[in-house]
C-alpha positions as CSV (number, residue, x, y, z in Angstrom):
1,X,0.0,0.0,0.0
2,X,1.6,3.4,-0.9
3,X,1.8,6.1,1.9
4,X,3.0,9.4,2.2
5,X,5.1,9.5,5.4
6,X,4.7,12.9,7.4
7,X,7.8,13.1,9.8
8,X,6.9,14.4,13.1
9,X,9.7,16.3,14.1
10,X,10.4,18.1,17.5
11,X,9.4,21.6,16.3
12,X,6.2,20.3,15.5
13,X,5.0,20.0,18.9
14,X,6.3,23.3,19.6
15,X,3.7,24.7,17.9
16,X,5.5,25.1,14.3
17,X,3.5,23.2,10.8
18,X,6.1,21.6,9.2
19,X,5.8,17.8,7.1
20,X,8.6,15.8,5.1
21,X,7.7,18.7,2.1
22,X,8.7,21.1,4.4
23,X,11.1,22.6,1.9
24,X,8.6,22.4,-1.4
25,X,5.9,23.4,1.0
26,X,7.6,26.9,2.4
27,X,8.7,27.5,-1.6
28,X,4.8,26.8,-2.2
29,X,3.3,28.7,0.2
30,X,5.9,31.8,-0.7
31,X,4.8,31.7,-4.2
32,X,8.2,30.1,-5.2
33,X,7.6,27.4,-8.3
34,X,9.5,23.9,-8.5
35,X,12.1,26.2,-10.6
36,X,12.6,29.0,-8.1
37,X,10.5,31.2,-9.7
38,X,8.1,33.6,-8.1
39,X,5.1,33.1,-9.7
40,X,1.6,34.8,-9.6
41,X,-1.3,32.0,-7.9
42,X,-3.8,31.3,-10.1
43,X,-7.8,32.1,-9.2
44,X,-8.2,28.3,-7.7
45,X,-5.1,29.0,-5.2
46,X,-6.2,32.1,-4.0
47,X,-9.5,30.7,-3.0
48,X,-8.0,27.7,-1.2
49,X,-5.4,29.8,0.4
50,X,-8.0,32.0,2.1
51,X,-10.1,29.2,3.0
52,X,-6.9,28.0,5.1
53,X,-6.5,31.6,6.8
54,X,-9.8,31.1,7.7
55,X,-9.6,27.6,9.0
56,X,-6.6,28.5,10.7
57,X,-8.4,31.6,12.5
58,X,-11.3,29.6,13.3
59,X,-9.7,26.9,15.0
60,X,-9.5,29.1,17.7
61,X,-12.7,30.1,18.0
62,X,-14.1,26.2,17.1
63,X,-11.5,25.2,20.5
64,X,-11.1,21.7,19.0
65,X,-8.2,20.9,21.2
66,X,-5.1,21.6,19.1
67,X,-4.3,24.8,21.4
68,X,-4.4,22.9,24.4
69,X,-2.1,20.3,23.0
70,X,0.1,22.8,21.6
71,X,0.7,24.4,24.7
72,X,1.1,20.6,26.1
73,X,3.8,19.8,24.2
74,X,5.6,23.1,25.1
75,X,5.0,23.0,28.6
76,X,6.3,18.8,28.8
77,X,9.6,20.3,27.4
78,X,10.1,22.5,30.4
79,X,11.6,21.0,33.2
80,X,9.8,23.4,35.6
81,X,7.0,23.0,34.4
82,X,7.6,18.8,35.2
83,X,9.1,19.7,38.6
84,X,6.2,21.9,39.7
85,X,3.5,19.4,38.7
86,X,5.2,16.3,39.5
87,X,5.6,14.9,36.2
88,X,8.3,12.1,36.0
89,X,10.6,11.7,33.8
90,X,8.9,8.2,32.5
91,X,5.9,9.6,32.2
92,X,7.7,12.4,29.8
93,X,9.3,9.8,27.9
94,X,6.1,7.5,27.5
95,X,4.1,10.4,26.6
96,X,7.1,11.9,23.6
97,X,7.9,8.7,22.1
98,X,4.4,8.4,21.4
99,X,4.4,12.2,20.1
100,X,7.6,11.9,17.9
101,X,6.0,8.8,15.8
102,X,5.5,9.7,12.6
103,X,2.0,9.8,10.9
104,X,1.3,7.9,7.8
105,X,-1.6,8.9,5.4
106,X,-2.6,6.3,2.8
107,X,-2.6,7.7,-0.7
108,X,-3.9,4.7,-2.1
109,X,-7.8,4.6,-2.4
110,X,-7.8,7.8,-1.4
111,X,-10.6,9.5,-4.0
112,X,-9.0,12.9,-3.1
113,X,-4.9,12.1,-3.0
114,X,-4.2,9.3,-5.2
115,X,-6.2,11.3,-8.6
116,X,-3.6,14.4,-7.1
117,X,-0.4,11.6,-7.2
118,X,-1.4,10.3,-10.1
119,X,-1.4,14.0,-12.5
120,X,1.8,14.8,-10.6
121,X,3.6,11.6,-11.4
122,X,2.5,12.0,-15.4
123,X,3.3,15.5,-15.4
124,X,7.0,14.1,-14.7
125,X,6.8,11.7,-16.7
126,X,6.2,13.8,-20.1
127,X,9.3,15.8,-19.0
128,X,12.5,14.5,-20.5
129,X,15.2,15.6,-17.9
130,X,14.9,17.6,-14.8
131,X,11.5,19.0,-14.4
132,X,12.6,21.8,-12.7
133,X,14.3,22.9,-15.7
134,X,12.6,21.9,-19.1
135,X,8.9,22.1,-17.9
136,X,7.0,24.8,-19.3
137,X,6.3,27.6,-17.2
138,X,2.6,26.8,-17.6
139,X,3.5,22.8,-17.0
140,X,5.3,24.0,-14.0
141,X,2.4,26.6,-12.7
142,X,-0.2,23.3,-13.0
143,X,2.5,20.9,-11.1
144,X,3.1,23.7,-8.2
145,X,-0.5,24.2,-7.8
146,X,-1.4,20.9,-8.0
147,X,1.4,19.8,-5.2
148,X,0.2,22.7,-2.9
149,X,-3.2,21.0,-3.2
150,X,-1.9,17.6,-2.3
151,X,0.5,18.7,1.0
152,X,-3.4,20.2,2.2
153,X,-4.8,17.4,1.6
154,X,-2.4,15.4,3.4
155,X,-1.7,17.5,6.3
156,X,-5.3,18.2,7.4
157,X,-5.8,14.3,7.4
158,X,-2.4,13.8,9.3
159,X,-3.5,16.3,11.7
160,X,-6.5,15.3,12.7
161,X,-4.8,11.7,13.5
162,X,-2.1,13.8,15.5
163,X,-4.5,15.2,17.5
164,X,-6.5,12.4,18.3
165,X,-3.2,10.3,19.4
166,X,-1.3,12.8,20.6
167,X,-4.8,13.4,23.3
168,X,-5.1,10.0,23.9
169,X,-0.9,10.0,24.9
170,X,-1.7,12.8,27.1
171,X,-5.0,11.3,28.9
172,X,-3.7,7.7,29.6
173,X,-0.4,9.0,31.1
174,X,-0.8,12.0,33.3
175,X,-3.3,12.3,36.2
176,X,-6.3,14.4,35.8
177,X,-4.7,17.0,38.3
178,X,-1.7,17.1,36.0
179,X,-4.0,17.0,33.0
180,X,-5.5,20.3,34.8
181,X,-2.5,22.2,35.1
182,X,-2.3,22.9,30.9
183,X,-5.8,24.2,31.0
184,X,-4.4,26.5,34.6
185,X,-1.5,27.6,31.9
186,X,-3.7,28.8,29.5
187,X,-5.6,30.8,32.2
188,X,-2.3,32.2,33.4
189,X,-1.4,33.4,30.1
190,X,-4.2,34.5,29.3
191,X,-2.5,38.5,28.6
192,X,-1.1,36.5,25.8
193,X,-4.1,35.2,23.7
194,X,-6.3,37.5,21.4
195,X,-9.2,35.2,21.8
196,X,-10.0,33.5,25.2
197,X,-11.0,29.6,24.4
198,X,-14.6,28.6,26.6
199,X,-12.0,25.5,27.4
200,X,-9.7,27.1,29.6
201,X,-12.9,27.5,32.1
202,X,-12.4,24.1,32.7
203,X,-9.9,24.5,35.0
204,X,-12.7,26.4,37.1
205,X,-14.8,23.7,37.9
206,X,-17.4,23.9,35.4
207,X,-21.0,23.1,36.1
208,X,-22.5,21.2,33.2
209,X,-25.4,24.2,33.4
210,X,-21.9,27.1,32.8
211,X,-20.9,25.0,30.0
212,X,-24.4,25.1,28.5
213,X,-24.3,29.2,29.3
214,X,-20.6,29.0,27.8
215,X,-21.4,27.3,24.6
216,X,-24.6,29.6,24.2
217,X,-22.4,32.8,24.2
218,X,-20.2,31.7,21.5
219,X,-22.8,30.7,18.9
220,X,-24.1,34.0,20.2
221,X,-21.2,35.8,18.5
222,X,-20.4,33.5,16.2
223,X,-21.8,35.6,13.3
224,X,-19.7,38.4,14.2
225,X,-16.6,36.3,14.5
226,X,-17.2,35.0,11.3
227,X,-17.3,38.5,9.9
228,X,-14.1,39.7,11.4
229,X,-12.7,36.7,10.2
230,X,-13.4,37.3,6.4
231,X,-12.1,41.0,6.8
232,X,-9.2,39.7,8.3
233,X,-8.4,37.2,5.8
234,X,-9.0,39.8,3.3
235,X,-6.6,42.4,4.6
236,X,-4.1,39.6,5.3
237,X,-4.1,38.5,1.9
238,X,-3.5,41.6,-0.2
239,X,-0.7,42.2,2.2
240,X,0.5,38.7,0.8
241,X,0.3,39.8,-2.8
242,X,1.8,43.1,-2.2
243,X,5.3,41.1,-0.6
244,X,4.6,38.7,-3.7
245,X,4.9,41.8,-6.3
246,X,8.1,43.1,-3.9
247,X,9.6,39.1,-4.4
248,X,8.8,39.2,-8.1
249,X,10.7,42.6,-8.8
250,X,13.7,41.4,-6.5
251,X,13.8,38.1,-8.6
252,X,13.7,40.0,-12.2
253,X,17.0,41.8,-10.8
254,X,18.8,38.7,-9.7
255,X,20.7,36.5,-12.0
256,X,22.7,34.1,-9.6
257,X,20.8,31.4,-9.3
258,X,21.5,30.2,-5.2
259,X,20.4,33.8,-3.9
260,X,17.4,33.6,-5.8
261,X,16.7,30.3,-4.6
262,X,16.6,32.4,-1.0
263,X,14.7,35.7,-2.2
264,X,11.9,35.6,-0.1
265,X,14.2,34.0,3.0
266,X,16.6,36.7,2.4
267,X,14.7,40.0,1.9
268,X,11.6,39.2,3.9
269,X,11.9,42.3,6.2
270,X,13.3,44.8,3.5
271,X,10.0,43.9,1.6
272,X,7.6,43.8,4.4
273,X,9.0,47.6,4.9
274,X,8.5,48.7,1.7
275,X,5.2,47.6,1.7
276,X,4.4,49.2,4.7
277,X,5.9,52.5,3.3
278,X,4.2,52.5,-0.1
279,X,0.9,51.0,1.3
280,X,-0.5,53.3,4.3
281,X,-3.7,52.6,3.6
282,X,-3.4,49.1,3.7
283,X,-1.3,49.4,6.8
284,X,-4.1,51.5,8.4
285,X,-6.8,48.3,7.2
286,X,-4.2,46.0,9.3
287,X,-4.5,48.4,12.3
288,X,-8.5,48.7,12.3
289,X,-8.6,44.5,11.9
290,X,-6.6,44.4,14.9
291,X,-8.4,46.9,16.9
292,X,-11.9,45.2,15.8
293,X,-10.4,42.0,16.8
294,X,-9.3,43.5,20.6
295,X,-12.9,44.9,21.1
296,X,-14.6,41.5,19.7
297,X,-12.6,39.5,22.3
298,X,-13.0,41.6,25.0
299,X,-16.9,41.5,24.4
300,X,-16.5,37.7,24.2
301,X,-14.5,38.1,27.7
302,X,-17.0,40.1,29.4
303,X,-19.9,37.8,28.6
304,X,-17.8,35.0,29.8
305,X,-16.9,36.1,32.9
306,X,-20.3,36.6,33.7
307,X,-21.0,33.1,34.0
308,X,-18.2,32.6,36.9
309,X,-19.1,32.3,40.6
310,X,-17.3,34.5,43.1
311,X,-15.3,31.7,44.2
312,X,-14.6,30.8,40.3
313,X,-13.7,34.7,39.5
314,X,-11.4,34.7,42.8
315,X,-9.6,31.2,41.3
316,X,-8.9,33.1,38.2
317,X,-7.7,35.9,39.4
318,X,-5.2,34.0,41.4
319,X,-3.9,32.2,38.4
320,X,-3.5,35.1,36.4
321,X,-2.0,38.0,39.1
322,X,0.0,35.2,40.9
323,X,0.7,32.7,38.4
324,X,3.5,29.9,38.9
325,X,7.1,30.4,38.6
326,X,7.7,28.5,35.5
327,X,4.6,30.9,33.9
328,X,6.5,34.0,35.0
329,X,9.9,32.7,33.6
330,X,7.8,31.5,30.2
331,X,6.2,34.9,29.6
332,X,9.4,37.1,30.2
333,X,11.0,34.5,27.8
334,X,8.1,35.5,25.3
335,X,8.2,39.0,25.3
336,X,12.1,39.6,24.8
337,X,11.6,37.3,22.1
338,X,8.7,40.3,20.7
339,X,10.8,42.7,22.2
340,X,13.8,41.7,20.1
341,X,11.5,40.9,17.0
342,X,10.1,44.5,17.0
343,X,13.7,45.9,16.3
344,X,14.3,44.1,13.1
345,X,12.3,46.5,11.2
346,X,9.4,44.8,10.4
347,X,6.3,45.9,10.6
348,X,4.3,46.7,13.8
349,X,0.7,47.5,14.6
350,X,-0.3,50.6,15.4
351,X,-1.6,52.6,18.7
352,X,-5.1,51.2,18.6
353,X,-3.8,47.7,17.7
354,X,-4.0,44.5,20.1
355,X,-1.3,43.7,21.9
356,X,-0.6,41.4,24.9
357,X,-1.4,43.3,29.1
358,X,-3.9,42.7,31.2
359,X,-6.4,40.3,30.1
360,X,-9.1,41.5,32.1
361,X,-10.8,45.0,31.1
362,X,-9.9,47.4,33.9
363,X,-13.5,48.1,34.2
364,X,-15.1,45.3,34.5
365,X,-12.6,43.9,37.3
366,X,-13.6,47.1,38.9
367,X,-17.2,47.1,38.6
368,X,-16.6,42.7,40.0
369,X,-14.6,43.8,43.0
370,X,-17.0,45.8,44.0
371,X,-19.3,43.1,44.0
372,X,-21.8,44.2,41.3
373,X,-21.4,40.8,40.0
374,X,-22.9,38.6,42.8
375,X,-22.5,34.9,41.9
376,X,-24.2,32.0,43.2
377,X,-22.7,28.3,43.6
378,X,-22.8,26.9,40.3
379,X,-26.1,24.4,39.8
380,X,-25.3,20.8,38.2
């Protein structure tokens, strides 16, 4: 049976999409062609490629566990983080040799892959030589899309195995307590994440009633999410065509062939610059998407926290104003990796943009602490 292997390496788990095409796939998903070229996606591309933005932003809201396990596998790295919560060191291994396994998906039978395979491996076949370099440029723009279609294909059914084993790893070796402590992270760092997840509650206590109110809220403002979304795949896309325009000119001017194999690795922050310079409105589009996206999470917040009990509310206070030591250590690590990141140039959001602080609205903690929020035991 004929499988396409997807390598599971340790950067992976650290949060980082990467397969055994990770080299095509960055040249694919730059715009690069099989022959280094930068070319121009076609209508089909474009639509896929904002579909995936979208997917990718609406994971968040859709809290299907891949966040939780992402901050899993980053937290099971730390040895802290297994100090503080009495993790041993077989447990860790148990749990990462099961994590570092790679994941097979069967092309074979497959109605969606194996038609994909099969017009890749003719396409090669009708090329005497390398394809690379005596396919037509047209031959080459149907092989690169074609591919990009393929590595989707694969990766969203590797992923959803992943997830489901890399779970199951998690549940069958670690105590509920310990299980606990990733959803107490995710509270703690909650400064950090533009949109709170109903799943981090869970670490409250949840009544099955809260979890009812919970769920009711998001499919409340799911409309509105789905809204921002679009404008923020929008935006984020003709921000991707400017750089492409940017890689395209670079390439015209370059005729040694290694450094434009590494255009877009090479002059990613000179071109995200001058787009920012010749594009202020756009830049100013990127600002209101992020400002939009501050005051639709802080809405979602709000009603959230409404549903807490005092004693719930008081819990997540703690976790966030006093949080562990390893937490502390994690997020000064995280901003003076921003903090060194925002001196390379590249662009940065503006005044009204979101950026990481308190994750509570001043007000509301306020108007809480002065108990204008009374809360009741929660009902089961």
């Amino acid at each position: 049976m004929k499988t396409f292997q997807i390598a599971l390496p340790v950067m992976l788990l650290l949060g980082l999409t990467t397969t055994a095409l990770c080299q095509e796939e960055t040249i694919l998903r730059t715009g690069m062609s099989p022959s280094s070229r930068v070319i121009q996606p076609t209508e089909a591309v474009r639509q896929t490629e904002k579909e995936r933005m979208k997917a990718d932003i609406m994971s968040a809201w859709n809290d299907d566990g891949t966040h939780l396990l992402r901050d899993a596998s980053q937290l099971l790295f730390r040895e802290d983080f297994r100090e503080a919560n009495g993790i041993s060191d077989e447990q860790f291994k148990t749990i990462w040799d099961i994590m570092i396994q790679p994941v097979s998906t069967t092309i074979t039978g497959d109605p969606v892959i194996e038609p994909m395979q099969a017009a890749l491996d003719k396409m090669r076949k009708e090329v005497p030589g390398l394809f690379r370099e005596n396919a037509s440029e047209e031959m080459q723009q149907t092989y690169n899309d074609l591919q990009r279609f393929m590595i989707w294909e694969i990766e969203k059914k590797s992923n959803a195995v992943r997830l489901e084993r890399n779970t199951n790893a998690l549940n069958e070796n670690l105590s509920p307590e310990q299980m606990k402590k990733f959803v107490e992270y995710q509270i703690s760092t909650m400064s950090e994440s533009q949109f709170i997840l109903p799943g981090m509650f869970e670490a409250l206590d949840l009544s099955d009633e809260q979890r009812k109110q919970l769920d009711e809220i998001k499919k409340g403002m799911e409309a509105e999410f789905q809204k921002f979304a679009d404008r923020d795949v929008d935006v984020r896309w003709r921000t991707h065509e400017k750089h492409l325009e940017e890689y395209r000119k670079l390439e015209a001017s370059e005729t040694d062939p290694q450094k434009r194999m590494r255009i877009t690795l090479d002059n990613r922050q000179a071109v995200e610059e001058t787009v920012r310079k010749a594009n202020p409105d756009l830049v100013r589009e990127m600002d209101e998407v992020t400002k939009s996206r501050k005051e639709l999470s802080e809405q979602l917040k709000i009603k959230m926290f409404d549903v807490l009990t005092d004693e719930q509310w008081n819990r997540m206070l703690d976790l966030i104003d006093n949080p562990p030591e390893y937490v502390k250590k994690m997020l000064a690590e995280r901003r003076e990796r921003e903090k060194s990141a925002s001196s390379t140039g590249a662009w940065q959001p503006g005044p009204n943009s979101w950026k990481p602080g308190d994750p509570i609205p001043e007000g509301y903690r306020q108007q809480r602490s002065e108990g204008r929020f009374p809360r009741n035991a929660p009902s089961e």
